[in-house]
Each structure stands twice: as structure tokens, then as C-alpha cells.
C-alpha angles and dihedrals in degrees: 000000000000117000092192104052106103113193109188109234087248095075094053094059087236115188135148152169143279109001107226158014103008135125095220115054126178115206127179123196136166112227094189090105088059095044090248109170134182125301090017118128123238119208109216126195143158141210137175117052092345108053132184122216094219131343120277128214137237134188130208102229119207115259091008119188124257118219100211114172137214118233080195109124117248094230123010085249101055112113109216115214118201126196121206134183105191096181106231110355095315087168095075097033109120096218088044109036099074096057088037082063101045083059112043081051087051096049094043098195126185086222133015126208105206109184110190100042099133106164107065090202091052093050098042084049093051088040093063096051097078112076093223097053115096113149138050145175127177137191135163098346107321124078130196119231123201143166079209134072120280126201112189123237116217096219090143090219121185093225114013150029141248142214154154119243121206115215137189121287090023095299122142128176125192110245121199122193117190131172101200134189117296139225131003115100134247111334100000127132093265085047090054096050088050088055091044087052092045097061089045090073096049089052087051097048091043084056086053098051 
């Protein structure tokens, strides 16, 4: 009910899901910093690239439901494959590193993707320090992290690195980490240049084959 109260997205733990450029989008936010209580209606809006007609409502309902998920695997054979941007080097930052390595323990993942890592002997230092990292390779910024092992791919890519992973019973898998251009919406210049450097990498894929 006040116009003029302005709460930084920070202090809502905003976070969602995907990006970018996609007509579903899942967000989560704690309204406690605005008093917001149950059965009362939130009026949601957006502005900038991705644009709203009008503001849509939502109402907290009683007893709602929580989504938690499992980070438990589907099948004991499923590889899980996580995808980090740490925006400039937040591995080795010394007020970010601690809560990047709760989460890359929580998420226990048989290969990271880290994007913004821009120093090769920081990444390869804060990659060590998980027990059940082994293996790295970095390139132009992203590194890829195993505890398999990693032979590197030589894709020459502008903005990304490549490697074969080498996973257990004789099984590899290609990984491909990018860090494309950002920002921009559906059909901009920066859009443009993501889909140039996507097909970058499946030129470069089609070399390797």
C-alpha cells in the first residue's frame, strides 16, 4: 500500500528460472521485507527486455504448498551436470567462496561448468579445494571441474571450452562450456551475436566428428 517504498530485489531473495527468452518463467521471492501476509494479493509487473502488458495478481493462499526439491539422482547411473556463473572469479572471492562451496557440495555433481573465471590459476586453486574435484581444464574464461578424468578438446572456441569427460564403465560424454553474450532480448544485437556463437560451437563439433 505504499507507492513510494522501494525494496531492492536483494532483499527479496529473488531468484528464477531460466534467464532468458522463454515464455514460462518460475520466479521465488520472500515478502516478508514488504509485510506481506497470507490471502493478500501481490501485484507483479515487469519492465525493461522482458515487458508486461499490465500487472498480474497473485494471491498467498493459506497452507500453500512448498516445492522443495530433492538433489537426490533419478537412477544410480544417472551423471549430473551443474552450470555456474560466478561473475568475476566468485570462487576465490573471500565474501563468496564459502556459500559457492556449500553449494557445489550440496549439488554433488560428476562435472561443473564455472563461467567468469577469469584467472586459470584461481580456478584451478578453489577447484582443489573440494575432495571430490580432480580434475580441471580452463579456456577463455570457463573452466571445467571432475572428479573424472578430463581430456581437453581443442575447439578453439571465442567464448568457451571443451572437453571429454571420461566417465565410469567406459562411458564419455562431450561437455561444452560457453559463456555467451549477455543481455539484450529476443532478436537484439546481443541476441544475434549468442546465436552466431552458438553455431560456433556446432561447426566446431561437426570438425571434430
Amino acid at each position: 500500500d505504499n507507492p513510494n517504498q522501494r525494496v531492492p530485489w536483494t532483499k527479496l531473495d529473488f531468484s528464477c528460472l531460466p534467464t532468458y527468452a522463454s515464455d514460462t518463467v518460475e520466479l521465488r521471492v520472500d515478502l516478508q521485507a514488504i509485510g506481506v501476509k497470507k490471502n493478500e494479493p501481490v501485484l507483479v509487473n515487469f519492465r525493461g527486455s522482458d515487458t508486461l502488458d499490465a500487472p498480474f495478481e497473485v494471491r498467498l493462499r493459506e497452507g500453500a504448498s512448498q516445492n522443495a526439491r530433492s538433489l537426490s539422482r533419478h537412477a544410480p547411473n544417472d551423471f549430473r551436470v551443474a552450470s555456474f556463473n560466478t561473475l568475476r572469479g566468485g570462487l576465490s572471492d573471500p565474501k563468496r567462496k564459502a556459500a559457492f562451496q556449500r553449494l557445489i557440495k550440496a549439488v554433488n555433481a560428476a562435472v561443473y561448468c564455472f563461467q567468469e573465471e577469469n584467472e586459470e590459476a584461481n580456478f584451478r586453486k578453489s577447484a582443489s579445494r573440494f575432495d571430490h574435484i580432480h580434475h580441471t581444464h580452463w579456456s577463455n574464461g570457463c573452466g571445467i571441474a571432475s572428479s573424472r578424468p578430463l581430456t581437453p578438446l581443442p575447439l578453439n572456441l571465442s567464448r568457451g571450452v571443451a572437453a571429454v569427460c571420461h566417465l565410469q564403465d567406459g562411458f564419455d560424454v562431450i561437455i561444452v562450456n560457453v559463456h555467451f553474450r549477455c543481455c539484450g532480448y529476443a532478436g537484439s544485437r546481443e541476441d544475434q551475436t549468442r546465436i552466431k556463437q552458438s553455431g560456433e560451437v556446432v561447426e566446431r563439433l561437426r570438425q571434430l566428428q
